[in-house]
C-alpha positions as CSV (number, residue, x, y, z in Angstrom):
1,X,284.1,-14.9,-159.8
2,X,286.5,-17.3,-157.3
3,X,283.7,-18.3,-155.7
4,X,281.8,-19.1,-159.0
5,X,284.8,-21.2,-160.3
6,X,285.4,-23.2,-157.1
7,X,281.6,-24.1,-157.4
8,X,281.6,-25.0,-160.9
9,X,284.6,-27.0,-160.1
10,X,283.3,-29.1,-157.5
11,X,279.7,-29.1,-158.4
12,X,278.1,-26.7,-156.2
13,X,275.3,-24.8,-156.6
14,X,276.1,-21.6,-158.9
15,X,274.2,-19.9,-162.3
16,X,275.4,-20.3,-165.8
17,X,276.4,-16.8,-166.2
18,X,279.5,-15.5,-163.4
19,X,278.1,-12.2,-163.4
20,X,274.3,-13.4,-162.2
21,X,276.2,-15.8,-159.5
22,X,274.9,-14.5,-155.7
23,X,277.3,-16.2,-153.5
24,X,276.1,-18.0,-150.3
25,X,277.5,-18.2,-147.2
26,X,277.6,-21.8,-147.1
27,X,277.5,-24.1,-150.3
28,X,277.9,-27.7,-149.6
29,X,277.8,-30.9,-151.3
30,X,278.6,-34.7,-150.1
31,X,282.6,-34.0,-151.0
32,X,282.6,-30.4,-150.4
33,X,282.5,-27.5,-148.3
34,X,282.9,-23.9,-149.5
35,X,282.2,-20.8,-146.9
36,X,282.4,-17.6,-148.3
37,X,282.4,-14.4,-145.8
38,X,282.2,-16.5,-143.0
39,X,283.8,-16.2,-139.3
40,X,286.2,-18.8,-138.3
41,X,285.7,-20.6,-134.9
42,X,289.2,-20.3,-133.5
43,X,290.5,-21.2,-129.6
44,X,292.7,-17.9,-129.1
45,X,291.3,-14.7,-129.1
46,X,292.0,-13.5,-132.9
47,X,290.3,-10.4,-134.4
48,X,290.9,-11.0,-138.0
49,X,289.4,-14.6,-138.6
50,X,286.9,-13.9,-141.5
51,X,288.6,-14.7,-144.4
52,X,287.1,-14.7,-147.8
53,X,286.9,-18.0,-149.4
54,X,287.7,-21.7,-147.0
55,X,287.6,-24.4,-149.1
56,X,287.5,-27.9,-147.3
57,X,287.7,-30.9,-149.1
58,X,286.0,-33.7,-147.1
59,X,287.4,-36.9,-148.9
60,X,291.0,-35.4,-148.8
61,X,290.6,-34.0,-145.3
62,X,292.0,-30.4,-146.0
63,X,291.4,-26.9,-145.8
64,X,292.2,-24.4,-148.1
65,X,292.0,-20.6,-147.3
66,X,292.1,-18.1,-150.0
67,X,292.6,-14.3,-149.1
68,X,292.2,-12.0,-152.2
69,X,294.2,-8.8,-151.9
70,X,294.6,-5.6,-154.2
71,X,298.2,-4.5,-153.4
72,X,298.1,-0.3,-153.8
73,X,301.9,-0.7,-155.6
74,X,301.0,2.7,-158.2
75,X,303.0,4.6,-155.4
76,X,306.5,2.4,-156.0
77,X,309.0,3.9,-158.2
78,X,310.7,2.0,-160.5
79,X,314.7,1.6,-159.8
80,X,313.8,3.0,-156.3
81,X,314.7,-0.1,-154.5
């Protein structure tokens, strides 16, 4: 549904309805780039460089890079800290 939004938002290719939206690896317009699933190029040797969603915004000339996590916090007590 990120993926969705962020297309709607910048005018990228995407369905009407969030729930039939396939998500490519690469959606693109003049102004914007969203890759989705896709490894990152970097110099150093680092093993976790696929992150889920890069945004880059080519008129501002900056990247954005959105990492959704689930934290597993069901296992904290309350008042335990």
């Amino acid at each position: 549904m990120i993926h969705w939004e962020l297309c709607r938002k910048y005018q990228l290719e995407h369905h009407e309805k969030w729930y039939e939206h396939q998500p490519e690896s690469v959606s693109e317009n003049e102004s914007t780039k969203l890759l989705w699933d896709f490894m990152i190029q970097c110099d150093n040797s680092i093993k976790h460089r696929k992150p889920d969603l890069v945004l880059i915004d080519k008129q501002q000339k900056s990247v954005t890079v959105i990492d959704v996590a689930c934290p597993g916090d069901n296992r904290i007590l309350a008042g335990s800290v």
